[in-house]
C-alpha positions as CSV (number, residue, x, y, z in Angstrom):
1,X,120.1,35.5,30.8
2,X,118.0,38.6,29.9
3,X,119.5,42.1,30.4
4,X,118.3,43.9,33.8
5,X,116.2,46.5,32.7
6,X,117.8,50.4,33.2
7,X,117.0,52.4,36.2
8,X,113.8,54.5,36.3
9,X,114.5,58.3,35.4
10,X,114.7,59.1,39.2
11,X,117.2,56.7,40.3
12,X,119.6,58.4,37.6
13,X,118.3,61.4,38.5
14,X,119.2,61.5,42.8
15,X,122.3,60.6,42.0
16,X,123.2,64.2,40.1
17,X,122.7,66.3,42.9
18,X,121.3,69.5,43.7
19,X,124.0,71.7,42.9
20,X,123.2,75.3,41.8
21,X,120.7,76.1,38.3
22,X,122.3,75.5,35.3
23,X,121.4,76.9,31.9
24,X,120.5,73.2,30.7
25,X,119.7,70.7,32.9
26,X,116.4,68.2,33.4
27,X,114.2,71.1,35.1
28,X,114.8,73.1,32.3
29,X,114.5,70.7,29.9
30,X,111.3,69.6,31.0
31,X,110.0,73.4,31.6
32,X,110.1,73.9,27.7
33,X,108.8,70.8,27.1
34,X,105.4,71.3,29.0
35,X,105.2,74.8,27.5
36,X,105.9,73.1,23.7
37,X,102.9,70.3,25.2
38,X,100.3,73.6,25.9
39,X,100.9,75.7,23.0
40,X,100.7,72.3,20.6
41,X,100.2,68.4,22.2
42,X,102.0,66.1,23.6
43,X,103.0,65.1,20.1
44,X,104.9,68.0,18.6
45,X,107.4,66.9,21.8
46,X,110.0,65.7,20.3
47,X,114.1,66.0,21.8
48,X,115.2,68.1,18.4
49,X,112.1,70.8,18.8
50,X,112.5,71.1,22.6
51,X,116.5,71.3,21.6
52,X,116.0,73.8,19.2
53,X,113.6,75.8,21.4
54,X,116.8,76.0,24.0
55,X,119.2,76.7,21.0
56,X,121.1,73.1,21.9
57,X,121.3,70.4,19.9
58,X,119.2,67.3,20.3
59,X,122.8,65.4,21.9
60,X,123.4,67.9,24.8
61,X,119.8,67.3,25.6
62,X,119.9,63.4,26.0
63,X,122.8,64.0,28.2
64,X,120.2,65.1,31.2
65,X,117.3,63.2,29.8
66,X,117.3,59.7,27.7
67,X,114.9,59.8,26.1
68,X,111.7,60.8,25.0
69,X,109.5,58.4,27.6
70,X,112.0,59.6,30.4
71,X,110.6,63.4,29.7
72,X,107.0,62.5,29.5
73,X,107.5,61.2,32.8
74,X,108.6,64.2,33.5
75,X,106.1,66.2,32.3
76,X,103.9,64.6,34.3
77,X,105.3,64.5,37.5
78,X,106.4,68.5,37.4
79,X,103.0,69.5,36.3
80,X,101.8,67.3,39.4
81,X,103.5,69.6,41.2
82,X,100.9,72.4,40.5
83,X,98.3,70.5,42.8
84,X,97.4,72.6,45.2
85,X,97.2,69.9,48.2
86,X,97.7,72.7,51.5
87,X,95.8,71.6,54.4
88,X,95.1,68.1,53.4
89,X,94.0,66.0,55.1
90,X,92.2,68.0,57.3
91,X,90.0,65.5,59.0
92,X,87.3,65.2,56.7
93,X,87.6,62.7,54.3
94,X,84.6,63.8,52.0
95,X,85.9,67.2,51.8
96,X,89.1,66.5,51.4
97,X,88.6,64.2,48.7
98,X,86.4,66.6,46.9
99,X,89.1,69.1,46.8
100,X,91.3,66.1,45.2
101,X,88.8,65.6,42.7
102,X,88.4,69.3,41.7
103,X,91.9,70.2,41.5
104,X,92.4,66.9,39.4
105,X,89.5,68.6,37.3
106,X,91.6,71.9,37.1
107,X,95.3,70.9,36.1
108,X,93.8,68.5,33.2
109,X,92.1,71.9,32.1
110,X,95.2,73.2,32.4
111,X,97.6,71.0,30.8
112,X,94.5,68.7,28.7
113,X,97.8,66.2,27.3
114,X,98.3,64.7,30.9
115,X,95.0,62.7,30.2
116,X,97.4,60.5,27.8
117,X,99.1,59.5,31.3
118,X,99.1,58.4,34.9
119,X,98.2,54.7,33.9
120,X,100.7,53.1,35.4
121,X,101.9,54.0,38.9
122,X,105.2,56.7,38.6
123,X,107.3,57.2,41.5
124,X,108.7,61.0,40.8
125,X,108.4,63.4,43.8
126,X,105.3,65.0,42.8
127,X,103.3,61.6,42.6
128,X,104.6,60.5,45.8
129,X,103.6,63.0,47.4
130,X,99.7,63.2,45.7
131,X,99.0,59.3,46.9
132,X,100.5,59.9,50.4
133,X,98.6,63.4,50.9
134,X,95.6,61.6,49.0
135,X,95.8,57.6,51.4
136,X,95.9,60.2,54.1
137,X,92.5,61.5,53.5
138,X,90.7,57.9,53.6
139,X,92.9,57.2,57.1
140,X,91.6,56.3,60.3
141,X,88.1,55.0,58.6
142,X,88.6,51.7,59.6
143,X,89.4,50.4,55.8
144,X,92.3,48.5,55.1
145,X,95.0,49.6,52.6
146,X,92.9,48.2,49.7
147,X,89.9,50.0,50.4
148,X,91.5,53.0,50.8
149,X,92.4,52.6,47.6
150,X,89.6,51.9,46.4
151,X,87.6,54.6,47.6
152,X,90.2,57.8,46.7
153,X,90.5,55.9,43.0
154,X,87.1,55.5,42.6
155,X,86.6,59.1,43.0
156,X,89.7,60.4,40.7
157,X,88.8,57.5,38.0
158,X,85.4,59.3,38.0
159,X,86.9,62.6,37.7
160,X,89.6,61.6,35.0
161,X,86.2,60.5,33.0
162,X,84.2,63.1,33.3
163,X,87.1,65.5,32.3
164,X,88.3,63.4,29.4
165,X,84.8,63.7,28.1
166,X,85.0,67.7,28.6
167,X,88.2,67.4,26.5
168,X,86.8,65.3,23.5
169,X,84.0,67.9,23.3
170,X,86.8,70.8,23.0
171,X,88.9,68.8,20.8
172,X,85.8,68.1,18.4
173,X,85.1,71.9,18.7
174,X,88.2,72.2,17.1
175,X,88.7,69.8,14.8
176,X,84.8,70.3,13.2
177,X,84.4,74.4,13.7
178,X,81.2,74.0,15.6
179,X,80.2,74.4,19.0
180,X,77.7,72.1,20.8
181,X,75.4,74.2,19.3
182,X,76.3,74.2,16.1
183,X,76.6,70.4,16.5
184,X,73.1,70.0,17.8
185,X,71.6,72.1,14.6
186,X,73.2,70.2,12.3
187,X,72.1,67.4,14.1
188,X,68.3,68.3,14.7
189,X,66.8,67.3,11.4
190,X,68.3,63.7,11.6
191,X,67.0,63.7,15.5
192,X,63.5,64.9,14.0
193,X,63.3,62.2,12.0
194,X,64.6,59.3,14.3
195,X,62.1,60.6,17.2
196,X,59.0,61.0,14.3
197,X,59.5,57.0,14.0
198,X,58.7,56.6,18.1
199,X,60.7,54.4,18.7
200,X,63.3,55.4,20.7
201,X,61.2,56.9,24.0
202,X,64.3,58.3,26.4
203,X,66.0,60.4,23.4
204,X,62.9,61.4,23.2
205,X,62.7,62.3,26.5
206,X,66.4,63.5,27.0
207,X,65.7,66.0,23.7
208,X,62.6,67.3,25.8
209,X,62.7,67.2,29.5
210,X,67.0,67.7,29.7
211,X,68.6,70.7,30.2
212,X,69.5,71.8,27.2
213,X,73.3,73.2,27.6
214,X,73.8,72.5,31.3
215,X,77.0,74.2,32.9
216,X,79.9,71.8,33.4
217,X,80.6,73.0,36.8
218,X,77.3,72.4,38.2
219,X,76.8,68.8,36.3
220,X,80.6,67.8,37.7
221,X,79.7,68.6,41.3
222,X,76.3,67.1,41.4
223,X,77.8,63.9,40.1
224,X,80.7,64.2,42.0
225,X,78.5,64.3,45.1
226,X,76.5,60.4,43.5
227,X,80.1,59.0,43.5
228,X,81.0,59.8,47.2
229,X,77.2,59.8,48.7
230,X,77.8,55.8,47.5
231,X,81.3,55.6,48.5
232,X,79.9,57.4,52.1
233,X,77.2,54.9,52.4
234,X,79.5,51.3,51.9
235,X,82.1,52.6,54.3
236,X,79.2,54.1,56.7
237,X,81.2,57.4,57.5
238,X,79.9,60.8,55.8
239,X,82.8,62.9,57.2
């Protein structure tokens, strides 16, 4: 007979109550957590510096929050929170899942550790209310529930790519010292030599004919716009 497994963080969590602010409790906890996350990763987390940032010891923390998984989750959810998701949905599915998409876009640029999570489904408040406001959007479009999903994920699985990518350039910025720039000088006499050999005709092309430092804005909307003019075009709706 194998143990039941313990109750998800916001089981244990409903039955506290919502009695007034204290000085330590889980929303406090978890604010100087996600400020700890910002200033350094999600790895210098840890229950004794987020303790000793509060001036309690690691103990009186796990009282409000077992353990370290249970604050990453959240993390998460409270910086979910910050999604700006007024108006939605407003009737028009495209737009509405463009704004999705961008504000996605903006709180990973704003808190670039949450990449690490979201993998599996979570059920705090925050996420709740993101995939209801979000399966709202793609209602009334004649999909089933599956679709549905399928269409507002294939839209935010693009976005979480394209931003991850943003943040591997940032974090090789700083890791290496050089800027894209910098990169593609040190780069260029290697590139000189592999395109002198003529073999390899679309580098050759991409080092010609593409824009050379194209603006991360513009490229994310234009692509943005490929995903759901292909998404419009199976479901047969544009908005």
């Amino acid at each position: 007979m194998t143990d039941e497994p313990p109750p998800v963080i916001w089981a244990r969590l409903s039955s506290q109550g919502r009695g007034p602010a204290r000085t330590l409790d889980h929303r406090a906890i978890t604010a100087v957590a996600i400020a700890l996350a910002d200033e350094e990763g999600v790895d210098a987390v840890s229950m004794r510096k987020v303790a000793g940032r509060m001036g309690h010891s690691p103990m009186a923390l796990y009282r409000h929050v077992g353990n370290k998984d249970d604050l990453t989750e959240l993390m998460y959810d409270t910086v979910l929170g910050e999604l700006d998701l007024t108006g939605i949905p407003s009737g028009n599915w495209r737009a509405d899942v463009t704004r999705l998409a961008r504000e996605t876009r903006r709180l990973h640029h704003a808190h670039p550790w949450i990449a690490r999570f979201g993998h599996r489904p979570t059920l705090g408040p925050n996420a709740r209310r993101f995939l209801e406001s979000g399966l709202a959007c793609v209602d009334g479009l004649g999909l089933d529930i599956d679709a549905m999903m399928d269409l507002l994920s294939t839209a935010l699985q693009f976005t979480r790519g394209f931003v991850v990518q943003e943040l591997g350039e940032v974090e090789a910025q700083r890791r290496t010292g050089l800027d894209f720039a910098g990169y593609q000088r040190q780069t260029g006499p290697f590139i000189s030599q592999l395109l002198q050999e003529g073999k390899l005709p679309y580098l050759r092309r991409l080092i010609i004919e593409a824009e050379d430092l194209p603006d991360p804005d513009v490229v994310f909307e234009r692509r943005l716009a490929m995903v759901l003019d292909g998404l419009a075009a199976r479901i047969g709706r544009q908005g």
